[in-house]
C-alpha positions in Angstrom: 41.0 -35.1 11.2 37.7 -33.6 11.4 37.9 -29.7 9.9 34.4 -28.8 11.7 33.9 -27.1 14.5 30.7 -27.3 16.5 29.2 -23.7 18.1 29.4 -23.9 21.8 26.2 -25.2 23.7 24.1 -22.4 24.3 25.5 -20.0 22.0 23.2 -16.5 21.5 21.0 -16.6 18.3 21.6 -14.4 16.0 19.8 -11.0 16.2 17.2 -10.6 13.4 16.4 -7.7 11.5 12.7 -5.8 12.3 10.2 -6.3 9.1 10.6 -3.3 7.0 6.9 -2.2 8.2 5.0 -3.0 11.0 1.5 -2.3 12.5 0.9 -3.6 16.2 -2.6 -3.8 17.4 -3.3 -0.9 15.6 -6.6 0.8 15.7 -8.5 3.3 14.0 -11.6 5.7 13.6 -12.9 8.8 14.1 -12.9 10.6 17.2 -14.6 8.0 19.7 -15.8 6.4 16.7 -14.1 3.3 16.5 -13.7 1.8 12.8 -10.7 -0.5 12.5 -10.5 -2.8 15.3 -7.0 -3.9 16.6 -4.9 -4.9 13.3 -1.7 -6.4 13.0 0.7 -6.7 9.9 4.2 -7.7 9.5 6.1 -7.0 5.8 9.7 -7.8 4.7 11.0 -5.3 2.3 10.0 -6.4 -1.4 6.3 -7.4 -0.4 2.9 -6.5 -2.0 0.2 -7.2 0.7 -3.9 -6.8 -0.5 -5.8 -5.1 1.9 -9.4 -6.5 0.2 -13.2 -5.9 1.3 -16.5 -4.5 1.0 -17.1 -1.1 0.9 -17.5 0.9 4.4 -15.0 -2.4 5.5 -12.6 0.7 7.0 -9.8 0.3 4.6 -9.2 3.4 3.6 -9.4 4.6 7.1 -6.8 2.1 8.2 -3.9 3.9 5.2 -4.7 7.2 6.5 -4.5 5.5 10.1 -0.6 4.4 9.0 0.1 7.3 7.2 -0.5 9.6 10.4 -3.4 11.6 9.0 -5.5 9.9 11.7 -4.5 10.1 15.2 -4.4 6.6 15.9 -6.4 5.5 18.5 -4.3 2.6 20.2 -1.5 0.7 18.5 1.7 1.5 16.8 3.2 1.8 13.9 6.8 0.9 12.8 8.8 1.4 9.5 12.3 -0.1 9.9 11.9 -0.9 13.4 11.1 2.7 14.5 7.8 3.5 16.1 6.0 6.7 14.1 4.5 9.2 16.5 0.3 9.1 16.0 -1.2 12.0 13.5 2.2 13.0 11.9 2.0 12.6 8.7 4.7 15.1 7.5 7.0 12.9 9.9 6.1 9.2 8.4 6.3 10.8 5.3 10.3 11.7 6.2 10.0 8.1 7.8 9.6 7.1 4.2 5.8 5.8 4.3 4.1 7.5 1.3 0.5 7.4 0.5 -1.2 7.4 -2.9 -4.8 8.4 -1.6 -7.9 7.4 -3.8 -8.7 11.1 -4.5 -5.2 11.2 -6.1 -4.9 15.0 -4.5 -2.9 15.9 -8.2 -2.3 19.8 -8.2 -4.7 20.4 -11.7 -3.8 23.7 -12.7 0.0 22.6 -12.1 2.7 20.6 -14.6 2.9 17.1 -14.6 6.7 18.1 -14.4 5.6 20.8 -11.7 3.3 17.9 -9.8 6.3 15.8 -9.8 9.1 18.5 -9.0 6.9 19.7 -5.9 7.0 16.2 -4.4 11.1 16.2 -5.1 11.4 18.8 -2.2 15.3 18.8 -2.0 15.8 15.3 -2.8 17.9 14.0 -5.4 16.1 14.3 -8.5 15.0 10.6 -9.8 12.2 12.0 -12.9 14.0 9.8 -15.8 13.4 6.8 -13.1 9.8 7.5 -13.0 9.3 8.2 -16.7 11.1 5.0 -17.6 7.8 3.5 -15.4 5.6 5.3 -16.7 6.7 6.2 -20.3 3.2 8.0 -21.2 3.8 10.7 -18.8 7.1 11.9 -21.1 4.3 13.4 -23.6 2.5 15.3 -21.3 5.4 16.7 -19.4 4.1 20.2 -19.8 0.2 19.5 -20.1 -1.6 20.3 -16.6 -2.7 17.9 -14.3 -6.4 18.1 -14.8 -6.2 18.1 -18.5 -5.2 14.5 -18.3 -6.8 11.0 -18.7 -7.9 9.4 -15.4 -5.6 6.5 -16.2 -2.6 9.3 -17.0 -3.5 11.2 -13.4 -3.2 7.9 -11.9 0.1 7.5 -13.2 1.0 10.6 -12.0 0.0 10.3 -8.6 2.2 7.0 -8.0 5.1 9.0 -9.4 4.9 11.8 -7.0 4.8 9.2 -4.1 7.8 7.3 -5.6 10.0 10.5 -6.7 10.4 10.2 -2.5 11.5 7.1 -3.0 9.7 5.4 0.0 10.1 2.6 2.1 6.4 1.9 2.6 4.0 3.0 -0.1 0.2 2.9 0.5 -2.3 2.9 -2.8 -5.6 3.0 -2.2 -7.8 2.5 -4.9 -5.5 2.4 -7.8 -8.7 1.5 -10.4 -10.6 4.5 -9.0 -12.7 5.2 -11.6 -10.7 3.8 -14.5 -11.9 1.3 -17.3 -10.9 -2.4 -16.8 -8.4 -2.5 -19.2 -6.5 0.3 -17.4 -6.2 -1.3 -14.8 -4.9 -4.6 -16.1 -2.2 -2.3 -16.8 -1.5 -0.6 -13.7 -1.4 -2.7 -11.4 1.2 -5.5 -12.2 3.0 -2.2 -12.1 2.9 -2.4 -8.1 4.6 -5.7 -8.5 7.5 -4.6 -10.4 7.8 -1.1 -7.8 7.9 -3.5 -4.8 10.4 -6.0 -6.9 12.8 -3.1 -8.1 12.8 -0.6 -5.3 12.4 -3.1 -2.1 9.6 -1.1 -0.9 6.8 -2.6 0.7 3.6 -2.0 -1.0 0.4 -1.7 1.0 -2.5 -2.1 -1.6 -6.2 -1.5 -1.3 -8.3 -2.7 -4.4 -11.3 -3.5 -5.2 -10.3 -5.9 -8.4 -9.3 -9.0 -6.2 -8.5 -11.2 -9.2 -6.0 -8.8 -10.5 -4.9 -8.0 -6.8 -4.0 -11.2 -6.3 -1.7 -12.0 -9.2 0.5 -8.7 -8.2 0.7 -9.6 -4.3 2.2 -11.9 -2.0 0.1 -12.0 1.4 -3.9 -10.6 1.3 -6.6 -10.3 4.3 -9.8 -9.2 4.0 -11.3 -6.9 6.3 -15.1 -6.9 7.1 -16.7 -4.1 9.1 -13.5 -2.9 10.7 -11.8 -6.1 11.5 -9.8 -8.6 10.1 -11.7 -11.8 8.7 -9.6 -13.7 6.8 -5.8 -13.7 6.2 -3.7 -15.8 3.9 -1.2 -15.8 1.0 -2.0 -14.4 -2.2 -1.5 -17.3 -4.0 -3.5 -19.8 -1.7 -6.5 -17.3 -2.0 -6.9 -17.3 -5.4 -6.6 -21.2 -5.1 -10.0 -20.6 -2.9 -12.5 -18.2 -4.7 -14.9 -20.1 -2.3 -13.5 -19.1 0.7 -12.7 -16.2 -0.4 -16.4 -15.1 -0.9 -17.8 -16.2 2.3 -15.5 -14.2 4.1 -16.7 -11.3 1.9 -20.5 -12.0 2.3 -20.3 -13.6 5.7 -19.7 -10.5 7.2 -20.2 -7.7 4.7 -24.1 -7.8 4.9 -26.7 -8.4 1.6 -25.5 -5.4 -0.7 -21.8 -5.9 -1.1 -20.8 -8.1 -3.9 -19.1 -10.7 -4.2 -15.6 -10.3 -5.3 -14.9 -11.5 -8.8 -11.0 -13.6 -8.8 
């Protein structure tokens, strides 16, 4: 006798889940100034996307854009299937979309301790998590903010954003200003954040080789908009592609990018 049972024709799918982040037609600028033409991304918790491109391509307009401190000026924005209201920042950030900016905005004359504690707000406390990631920021627990390294501040500006344990993390322009072999240390970091915490990371760079090996989708965006889109993997397969997209519409003086 046969034990299966077959699911009645026409039988509702399933209901799937929303992606853990979500832009839809989402654009950006200044004002009437339009920079970021209509962009759209799609992330599953756990996923590193690149966000890669020229200079003046609008990138870090477009995090500032998600992160509410841009109005937006059409589109949405959506972190566990819930739309975040335009130019809120303080209510993404309760949202749990949390961005590391490229200025690092540290508190200098304040604590790494007191940089991190301030960014705790009444949360639980998770410091010994964040320590155990960044290990060198034990030593100068009590040493102020702008005495440190640029590689040290840069560590503890991702702490801050991840002592609020988001959902969504933006970094823009992790190797700000930091030697090469800094970086080759801070950024596989990103991979291991999105791996342990189920976060999506959101990464703007401007090393694309390295980029590349810590991510799992990238696009490059080229004056605003959106010029080439594939995994991370299949893009470093295609350094050739990769580089027309960067000078085919990023104009004579941006390099090329190195992968």
């Amino acid at each position: 006798m046969n034990e299966l049972v077959d699911e009645p024709v026409g039988s509702p799918p399933l209901p799937q889940s929303p992606p853990l982040f979500e832009c839809r037609d989402l654009a950006a600028g200044y004002g009437r100034v339009n920079i970021v033409r209509p962009f759209d991304l799609s992330a599953d918790a756990g996923t590193v996307v690149a966000i890669l491109g020229p200079n003046g391509a609008g990138k870090t307009t477009l995090l500032s854009t998600m992160c509410g401190l841009l109005p937006r000026q059409g589109g949405s924005v959506h972190v566990s299937g819930h739309q975040l209201k335009s130019g809120r920042a303080a209510a993404a950030s309760r949202a749990g979309l949390v961005l590391v900016p490229d200025d690092r905005s540290l508190f200098p004359s304040l604590s790494v301790r007191d940089n991190i504690r301030a960014a705790c707000a009444r949360r639980m406390d998770p410091t010994e998590e964040v320590l155990e990631l960044f290990p060198a920021l034990r030593q100068r627990w009590k040493l102020n903010a702008g005495a440190l390294s640029g590689g040290e501040q840069q560590m503890l500006a991702v702490a801050r954003a991840l002592v609020q344990r988001p959902k969504v993390l933006l970094v823009d322009e992790m190797s700000m200003g930091l030697a090469p072999m800094i970086v080759e240390h801070l950024l596989p970091i990103v991979r291991r954040i999105a791996d342990d915490t189920d976060a999506v990371v959101v990464l703007v760079e401007q090393h694309v080789g390295l980029a590349l090996e810590v991510a799992d989708e990238a696009l490059v965006l080229v004056h605003g908009e959106v010029v080439l889109r594939d995994s991370a993997a299949a893009l470093q397969g295609s350094p050739d592609v990769l580089e027309e997209a960067y000078l085919g519409g990023g104009g004579p003086t941006d390099p090329a990018p190195a992968v």
